[in-house]
MARLUMLO-853546 format. One record per residue: residue in three letters; x, y, z of N, C-alpha, C, O in turn. Coordinates in nm, 4 decimals. Layout:
+--------+----------+----------+----------+----------+----------+----------+----------+----------+----------+----------+----------+----------+
! residu !     n_xx !     n_yy !     n_zz !    ca_xx !    ca_yy !    ca_zz !     c_xx !     c_yy !     c_zz !     o_xx !     o_yy !     o_zz !
+--------+----------+----------+----------+----------+----------+----------+----------+----------+----------+----------+----------+----------+
!    ALA !        X !        Y !        Z !        X !        Y !        Z !        X !        Y !        Z !        X !        Y !        Z !
...
+--------+----------+----------+----------+----------+----------+----------+----------+----------+----------+----------+----------+----------+
This chain:
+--------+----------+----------+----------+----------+----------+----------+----------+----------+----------+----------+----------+----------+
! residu !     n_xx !     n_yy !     n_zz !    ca_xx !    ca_yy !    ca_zz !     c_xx !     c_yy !     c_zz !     o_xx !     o_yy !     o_zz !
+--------+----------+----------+----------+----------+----------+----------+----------+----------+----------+----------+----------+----------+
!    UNK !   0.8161 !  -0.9554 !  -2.1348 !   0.7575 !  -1.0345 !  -2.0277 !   0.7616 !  -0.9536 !  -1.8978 !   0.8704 !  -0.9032 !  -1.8698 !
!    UNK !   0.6428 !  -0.9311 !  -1.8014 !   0.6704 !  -0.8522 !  -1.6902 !   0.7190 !  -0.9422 !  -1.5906 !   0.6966 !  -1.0621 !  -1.6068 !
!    UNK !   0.7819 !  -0.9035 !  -1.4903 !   0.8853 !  -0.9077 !  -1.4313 !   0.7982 !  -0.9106 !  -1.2708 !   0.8023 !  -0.7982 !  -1.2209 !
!    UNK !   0.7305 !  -1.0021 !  -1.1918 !   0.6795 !  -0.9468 !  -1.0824 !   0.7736 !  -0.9556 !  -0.9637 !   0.7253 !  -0.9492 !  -0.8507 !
!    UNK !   0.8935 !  -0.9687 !  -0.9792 !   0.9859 !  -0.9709 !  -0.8996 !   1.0545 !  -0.7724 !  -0.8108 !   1.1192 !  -0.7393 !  -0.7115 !
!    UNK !   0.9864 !  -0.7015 !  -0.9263 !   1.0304 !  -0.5545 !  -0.9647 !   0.9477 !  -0.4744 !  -0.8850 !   0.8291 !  -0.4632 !  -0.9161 !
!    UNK !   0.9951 !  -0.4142 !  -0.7820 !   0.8886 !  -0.3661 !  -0.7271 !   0.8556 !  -0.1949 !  -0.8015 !   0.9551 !  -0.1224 !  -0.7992 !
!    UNK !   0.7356 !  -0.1362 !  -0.8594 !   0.7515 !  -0.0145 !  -0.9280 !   0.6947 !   0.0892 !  -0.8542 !   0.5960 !   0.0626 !  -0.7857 !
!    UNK !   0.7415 !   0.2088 !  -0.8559 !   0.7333 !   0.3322 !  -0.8048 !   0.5995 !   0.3962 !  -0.8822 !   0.5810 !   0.3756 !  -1.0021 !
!    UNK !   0.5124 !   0.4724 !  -0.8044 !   0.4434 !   0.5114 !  -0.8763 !   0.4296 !   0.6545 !  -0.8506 !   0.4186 !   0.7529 !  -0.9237 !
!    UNK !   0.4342 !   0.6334 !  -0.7066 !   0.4392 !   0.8242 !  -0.6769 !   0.4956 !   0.8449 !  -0.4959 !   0.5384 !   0.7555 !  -0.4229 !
!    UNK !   0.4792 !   0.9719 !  -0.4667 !   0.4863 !   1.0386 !  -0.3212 !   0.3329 !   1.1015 !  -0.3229 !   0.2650 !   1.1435 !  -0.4165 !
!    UNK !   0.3069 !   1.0908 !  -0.1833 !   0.1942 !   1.1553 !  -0.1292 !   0.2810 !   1.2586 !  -0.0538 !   0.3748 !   1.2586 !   0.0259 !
!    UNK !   0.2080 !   1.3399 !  -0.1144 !   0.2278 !   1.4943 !   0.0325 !   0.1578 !   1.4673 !   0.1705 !   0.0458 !   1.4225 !   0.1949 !
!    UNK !   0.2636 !   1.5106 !   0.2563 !   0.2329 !   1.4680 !   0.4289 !   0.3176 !   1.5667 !   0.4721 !   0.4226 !   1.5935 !   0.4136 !
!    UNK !   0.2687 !   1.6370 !   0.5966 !   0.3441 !   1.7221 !   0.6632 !   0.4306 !   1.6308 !   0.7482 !   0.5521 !   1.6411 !   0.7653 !
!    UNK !   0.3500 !   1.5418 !   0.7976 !   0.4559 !   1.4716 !   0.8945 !   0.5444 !   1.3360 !   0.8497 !   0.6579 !   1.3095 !   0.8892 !
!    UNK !   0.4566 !   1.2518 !   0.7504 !   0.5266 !   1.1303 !   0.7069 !   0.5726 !   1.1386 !   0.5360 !   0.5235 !   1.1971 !   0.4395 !
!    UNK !   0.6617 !   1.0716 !   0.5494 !   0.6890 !   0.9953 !   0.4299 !   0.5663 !   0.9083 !   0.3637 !   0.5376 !   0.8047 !   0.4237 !
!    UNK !   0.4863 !   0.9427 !   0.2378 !   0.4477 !   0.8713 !   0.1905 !   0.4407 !   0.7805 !   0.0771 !   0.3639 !   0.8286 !  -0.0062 !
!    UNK !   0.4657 !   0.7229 !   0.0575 !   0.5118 !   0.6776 !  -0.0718 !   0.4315 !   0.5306 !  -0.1752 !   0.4386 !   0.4155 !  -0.1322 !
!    UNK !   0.3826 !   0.5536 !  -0.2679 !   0.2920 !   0.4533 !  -0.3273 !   0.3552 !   0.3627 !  -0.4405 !   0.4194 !   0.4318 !  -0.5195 !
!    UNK !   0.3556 !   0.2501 !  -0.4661 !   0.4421 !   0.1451 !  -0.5484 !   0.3349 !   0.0436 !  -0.5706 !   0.2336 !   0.0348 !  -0.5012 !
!    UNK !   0.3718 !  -0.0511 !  -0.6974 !   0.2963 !  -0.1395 !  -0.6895 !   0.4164 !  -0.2731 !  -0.7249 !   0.5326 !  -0.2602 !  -0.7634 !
!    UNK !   0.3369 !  -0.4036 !  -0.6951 !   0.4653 !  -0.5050 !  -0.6977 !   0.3473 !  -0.6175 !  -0.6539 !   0.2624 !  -0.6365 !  -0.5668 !
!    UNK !   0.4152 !  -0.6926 !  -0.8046 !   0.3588 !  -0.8611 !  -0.7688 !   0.1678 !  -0.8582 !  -0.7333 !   0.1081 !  -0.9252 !  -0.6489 !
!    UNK !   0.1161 !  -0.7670 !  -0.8213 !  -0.0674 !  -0.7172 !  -0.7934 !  -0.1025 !  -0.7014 !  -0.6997 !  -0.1998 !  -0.7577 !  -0.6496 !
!    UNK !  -0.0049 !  -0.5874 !  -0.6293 !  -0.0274 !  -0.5403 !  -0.5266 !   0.0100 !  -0.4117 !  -0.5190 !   0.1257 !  -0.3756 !  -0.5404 !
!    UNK !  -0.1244 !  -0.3010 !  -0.4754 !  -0.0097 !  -0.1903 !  -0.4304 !   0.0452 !  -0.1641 !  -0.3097 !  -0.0123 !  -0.2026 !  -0.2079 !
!    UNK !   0.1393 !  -0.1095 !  -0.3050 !   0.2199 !  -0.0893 !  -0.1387 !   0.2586 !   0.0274 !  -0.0814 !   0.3592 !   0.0940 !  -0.1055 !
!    UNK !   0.1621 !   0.0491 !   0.0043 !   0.1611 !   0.1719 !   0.0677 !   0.2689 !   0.1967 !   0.1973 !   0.2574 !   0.1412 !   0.3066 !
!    UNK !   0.3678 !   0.2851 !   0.1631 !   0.4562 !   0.2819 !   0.2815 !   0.4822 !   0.4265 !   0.3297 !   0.5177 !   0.5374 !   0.2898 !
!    UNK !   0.4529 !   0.3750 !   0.4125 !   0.4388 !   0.5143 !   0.5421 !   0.5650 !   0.5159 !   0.6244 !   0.5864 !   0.4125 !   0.6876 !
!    UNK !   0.6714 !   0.6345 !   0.6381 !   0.7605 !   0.6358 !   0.6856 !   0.7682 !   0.7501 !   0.7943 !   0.6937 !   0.8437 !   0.7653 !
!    UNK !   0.8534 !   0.7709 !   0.9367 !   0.8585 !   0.8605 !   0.9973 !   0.9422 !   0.8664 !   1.0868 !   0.8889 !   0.8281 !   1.1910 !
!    UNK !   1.1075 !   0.9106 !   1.1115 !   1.1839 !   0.8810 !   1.1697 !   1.2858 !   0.6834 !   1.1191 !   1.3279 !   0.6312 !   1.0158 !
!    UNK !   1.2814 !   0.6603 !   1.2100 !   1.3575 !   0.5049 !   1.1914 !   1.2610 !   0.4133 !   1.1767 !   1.3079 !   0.2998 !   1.1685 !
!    UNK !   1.1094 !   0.4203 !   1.1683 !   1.0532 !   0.3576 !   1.1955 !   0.9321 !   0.3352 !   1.0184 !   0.9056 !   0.4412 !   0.9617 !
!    UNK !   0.8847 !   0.2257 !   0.9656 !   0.8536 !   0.2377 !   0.8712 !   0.6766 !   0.1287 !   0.8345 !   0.6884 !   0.0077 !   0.8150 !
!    UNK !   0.5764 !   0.1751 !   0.8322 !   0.4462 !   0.0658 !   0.8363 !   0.4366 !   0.0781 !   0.6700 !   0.4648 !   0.1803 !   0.6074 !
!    UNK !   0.3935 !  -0.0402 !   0.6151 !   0.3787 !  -0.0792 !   0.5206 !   0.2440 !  -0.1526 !   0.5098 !   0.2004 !  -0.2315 !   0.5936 !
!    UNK !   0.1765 !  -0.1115 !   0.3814 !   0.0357 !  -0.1707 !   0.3816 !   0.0187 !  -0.2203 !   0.2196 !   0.0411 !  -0.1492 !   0.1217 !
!    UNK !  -0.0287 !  -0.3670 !   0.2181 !  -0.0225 !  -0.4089 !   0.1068 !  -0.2121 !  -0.4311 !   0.0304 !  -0.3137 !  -0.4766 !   0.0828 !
!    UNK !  -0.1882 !  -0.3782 !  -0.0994 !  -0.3791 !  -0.3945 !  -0.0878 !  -0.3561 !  -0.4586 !  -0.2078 !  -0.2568 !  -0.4295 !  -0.2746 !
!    UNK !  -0.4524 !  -0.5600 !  -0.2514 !  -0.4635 !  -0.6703 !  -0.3517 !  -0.5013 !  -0.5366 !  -0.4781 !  -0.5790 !  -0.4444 !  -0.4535 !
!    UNK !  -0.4122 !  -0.5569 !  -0.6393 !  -0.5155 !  -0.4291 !  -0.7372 !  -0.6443 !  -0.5180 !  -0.7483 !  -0.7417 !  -0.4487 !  -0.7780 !
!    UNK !  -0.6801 !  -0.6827 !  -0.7296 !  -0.7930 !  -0.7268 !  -0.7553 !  -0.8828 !  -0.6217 !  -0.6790 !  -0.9844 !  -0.5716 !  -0.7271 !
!    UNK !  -0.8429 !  -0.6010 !  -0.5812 !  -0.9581 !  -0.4913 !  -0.4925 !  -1.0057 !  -0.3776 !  -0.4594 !  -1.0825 !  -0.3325 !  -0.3744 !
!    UNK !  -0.9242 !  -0.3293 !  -0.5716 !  -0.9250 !  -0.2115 !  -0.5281 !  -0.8874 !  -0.1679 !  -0.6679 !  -0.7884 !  -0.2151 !  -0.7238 !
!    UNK !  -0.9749 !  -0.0675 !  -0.7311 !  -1.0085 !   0.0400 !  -0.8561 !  -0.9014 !   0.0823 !  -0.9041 !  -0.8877 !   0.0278 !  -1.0136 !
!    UNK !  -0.8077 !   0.1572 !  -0.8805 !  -0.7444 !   0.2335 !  -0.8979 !  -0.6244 !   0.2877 !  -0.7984 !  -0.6202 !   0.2217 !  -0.6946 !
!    UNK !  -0.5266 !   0.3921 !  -0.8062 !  -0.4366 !   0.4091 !  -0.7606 !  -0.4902 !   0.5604 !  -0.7160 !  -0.4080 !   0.6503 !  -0.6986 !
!    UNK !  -0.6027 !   0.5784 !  -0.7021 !  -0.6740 !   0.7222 !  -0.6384 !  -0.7941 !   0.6549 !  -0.5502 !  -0.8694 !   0.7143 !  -0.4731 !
!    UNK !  -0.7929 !   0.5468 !  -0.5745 !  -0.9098 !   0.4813 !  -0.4212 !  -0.7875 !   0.4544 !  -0.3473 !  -0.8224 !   0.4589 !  -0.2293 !
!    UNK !  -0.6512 !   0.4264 !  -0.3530 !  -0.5663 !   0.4020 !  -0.2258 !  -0.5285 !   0.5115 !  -0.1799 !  -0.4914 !   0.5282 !  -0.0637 !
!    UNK !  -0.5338 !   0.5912 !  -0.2604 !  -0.4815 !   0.7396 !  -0.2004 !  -0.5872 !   0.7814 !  -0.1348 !  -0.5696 !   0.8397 !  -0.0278 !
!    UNK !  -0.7634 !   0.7531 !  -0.2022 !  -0.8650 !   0.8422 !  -0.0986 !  -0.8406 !   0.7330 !   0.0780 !  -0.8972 !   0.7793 !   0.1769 !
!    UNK !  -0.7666 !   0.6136 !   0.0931 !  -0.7651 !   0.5508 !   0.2101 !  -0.7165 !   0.6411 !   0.2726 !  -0.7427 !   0.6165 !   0.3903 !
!    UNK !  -0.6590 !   0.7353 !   0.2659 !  -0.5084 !   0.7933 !   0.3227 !  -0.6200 !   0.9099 !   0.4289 !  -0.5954 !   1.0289 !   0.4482 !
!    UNK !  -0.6914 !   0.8645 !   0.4615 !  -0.7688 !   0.9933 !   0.5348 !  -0.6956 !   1.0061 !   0.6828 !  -0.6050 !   0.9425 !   0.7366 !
!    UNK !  -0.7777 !   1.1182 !   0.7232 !  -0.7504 !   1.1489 !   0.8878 !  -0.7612 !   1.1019 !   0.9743 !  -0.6921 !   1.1567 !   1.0602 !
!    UNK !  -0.8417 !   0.9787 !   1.0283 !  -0.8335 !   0.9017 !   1.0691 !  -0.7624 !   0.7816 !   1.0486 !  -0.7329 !   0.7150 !   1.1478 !
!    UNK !  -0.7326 !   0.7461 !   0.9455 !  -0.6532 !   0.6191 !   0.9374 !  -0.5139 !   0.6661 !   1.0060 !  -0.4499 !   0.6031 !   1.0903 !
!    UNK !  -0.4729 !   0.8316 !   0.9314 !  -0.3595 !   0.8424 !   0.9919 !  -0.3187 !   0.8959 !   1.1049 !  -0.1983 !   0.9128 !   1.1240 !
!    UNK !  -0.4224 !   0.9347 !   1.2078 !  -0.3938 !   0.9256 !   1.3442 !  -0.4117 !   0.8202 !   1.4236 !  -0.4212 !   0.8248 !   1.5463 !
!    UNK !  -0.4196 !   0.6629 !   1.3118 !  -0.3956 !   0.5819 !   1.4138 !  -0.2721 !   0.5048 !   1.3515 !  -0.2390 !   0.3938 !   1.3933 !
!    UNK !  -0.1997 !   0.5766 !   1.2391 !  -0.0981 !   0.5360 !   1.1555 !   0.0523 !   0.6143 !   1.2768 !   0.1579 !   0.5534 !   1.2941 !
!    UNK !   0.0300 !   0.7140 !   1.3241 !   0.0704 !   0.8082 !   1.3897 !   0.0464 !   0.7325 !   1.5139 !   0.1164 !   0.7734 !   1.6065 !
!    UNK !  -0.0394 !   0.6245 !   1.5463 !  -0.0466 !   0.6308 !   1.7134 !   0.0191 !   0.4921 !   1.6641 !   0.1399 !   0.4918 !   1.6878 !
!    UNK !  -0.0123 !   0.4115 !   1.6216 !   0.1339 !   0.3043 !   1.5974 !   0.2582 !   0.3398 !   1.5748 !   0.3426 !   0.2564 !   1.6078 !
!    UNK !   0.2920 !   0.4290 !   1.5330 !   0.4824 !   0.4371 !   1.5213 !   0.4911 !   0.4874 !   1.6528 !   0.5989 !   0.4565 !   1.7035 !
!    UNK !   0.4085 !   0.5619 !   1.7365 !   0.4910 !   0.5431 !   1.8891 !   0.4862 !   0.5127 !   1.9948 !   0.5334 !   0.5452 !   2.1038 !
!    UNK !   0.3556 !   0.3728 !   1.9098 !   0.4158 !   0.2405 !   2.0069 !   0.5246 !   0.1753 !   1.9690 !   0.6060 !   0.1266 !   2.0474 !
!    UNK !   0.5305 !   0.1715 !   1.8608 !   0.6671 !   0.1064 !   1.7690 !   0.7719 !   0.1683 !   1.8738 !   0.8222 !   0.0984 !   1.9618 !
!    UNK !   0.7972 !   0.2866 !   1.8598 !   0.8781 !   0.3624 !   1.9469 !   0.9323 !   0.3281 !   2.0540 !   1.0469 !   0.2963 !   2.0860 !
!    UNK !   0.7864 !   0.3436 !   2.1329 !   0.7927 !   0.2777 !   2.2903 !   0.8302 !   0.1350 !   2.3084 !   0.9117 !   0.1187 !   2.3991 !
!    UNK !   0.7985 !   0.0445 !   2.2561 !   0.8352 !  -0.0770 !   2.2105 !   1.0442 !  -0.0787 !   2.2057 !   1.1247 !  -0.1335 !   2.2810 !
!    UNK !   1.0585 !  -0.0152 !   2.1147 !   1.1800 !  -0.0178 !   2.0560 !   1.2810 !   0.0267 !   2.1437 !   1.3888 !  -0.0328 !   2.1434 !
!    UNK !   1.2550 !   0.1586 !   2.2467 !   1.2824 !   0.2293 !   2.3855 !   1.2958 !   0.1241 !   2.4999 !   1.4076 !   0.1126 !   2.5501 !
!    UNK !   1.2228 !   0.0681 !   2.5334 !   1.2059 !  -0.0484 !   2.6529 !   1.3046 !  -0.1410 !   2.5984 !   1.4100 !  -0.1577 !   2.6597 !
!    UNK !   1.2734 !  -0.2231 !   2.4536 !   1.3619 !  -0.3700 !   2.4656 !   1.5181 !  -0.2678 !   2.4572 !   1.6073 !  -0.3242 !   2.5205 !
!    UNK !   1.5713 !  -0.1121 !   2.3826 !   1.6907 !  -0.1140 !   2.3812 !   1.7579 !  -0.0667 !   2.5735 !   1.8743 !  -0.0822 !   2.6104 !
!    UNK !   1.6449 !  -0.0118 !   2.6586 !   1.6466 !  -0.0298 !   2.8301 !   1.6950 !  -0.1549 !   2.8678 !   1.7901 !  -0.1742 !   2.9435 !
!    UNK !   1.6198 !  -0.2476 !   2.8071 !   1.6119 !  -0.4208 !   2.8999 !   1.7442 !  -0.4467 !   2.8667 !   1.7954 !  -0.5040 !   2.9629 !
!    UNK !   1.8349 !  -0.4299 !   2.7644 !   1.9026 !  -0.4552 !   2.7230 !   2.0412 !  -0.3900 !   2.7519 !   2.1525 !  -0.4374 !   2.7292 !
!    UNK !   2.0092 !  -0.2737 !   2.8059 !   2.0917 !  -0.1163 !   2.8645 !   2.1895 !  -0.1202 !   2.7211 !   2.3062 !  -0.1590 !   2.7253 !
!    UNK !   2.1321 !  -0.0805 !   2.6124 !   2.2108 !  -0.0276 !   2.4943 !   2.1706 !   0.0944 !   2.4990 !   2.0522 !   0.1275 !   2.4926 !
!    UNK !   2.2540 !   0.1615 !   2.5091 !   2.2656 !   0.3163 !   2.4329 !   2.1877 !   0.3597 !   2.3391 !   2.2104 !   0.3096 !   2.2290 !
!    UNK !   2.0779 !   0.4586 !   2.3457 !   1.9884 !   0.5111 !   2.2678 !   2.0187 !   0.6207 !   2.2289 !   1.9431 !   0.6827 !   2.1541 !
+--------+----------+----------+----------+----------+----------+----------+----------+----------+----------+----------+----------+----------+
């Protein structure tokens, strides 16, 4: 009986700068993009999508310079509330 509780590994994408990493879980695959402390996750229905090489062709140059311009707002974000707060960074 499968198990959709299990989330499964399927591979790494090569990235000079991020962590990429591809899984699928519960008919979904899950694309997680990692870089420093900070981590975006993208979930795509398999109803919608072909294969596990149409999520990888998503992975273009543009998506990821705006994958890259969100983690440092994340950043900046994360910088200010630990300021407002005067915790030690």
């Amino acid at each position: 009986m499968l198990n959709f509780n299990e989330m499964r590994y399927i591979k790494d994408i090569s990235h000079p700068t991020f962590r990429i990493g591809l899984y699928s879980w519960n008919g979904k695959y899950i694309l997680k993009i990692e870089t420093g402390l900070y981590e975006q996750t993208y979930k795509i229905s398999e109803m919608e999508i072909a294969s596990e090489e149409d999520v990888i062709r998503l992975i273009d140059e543009p998506f990821l310079l705006r994958v890259d311009e969100r983690f440092r707002q994340m950043h900046n974000d994360f910088t200010e509330s630990m300021q407002r707060h005067e915790l030690d960074w």
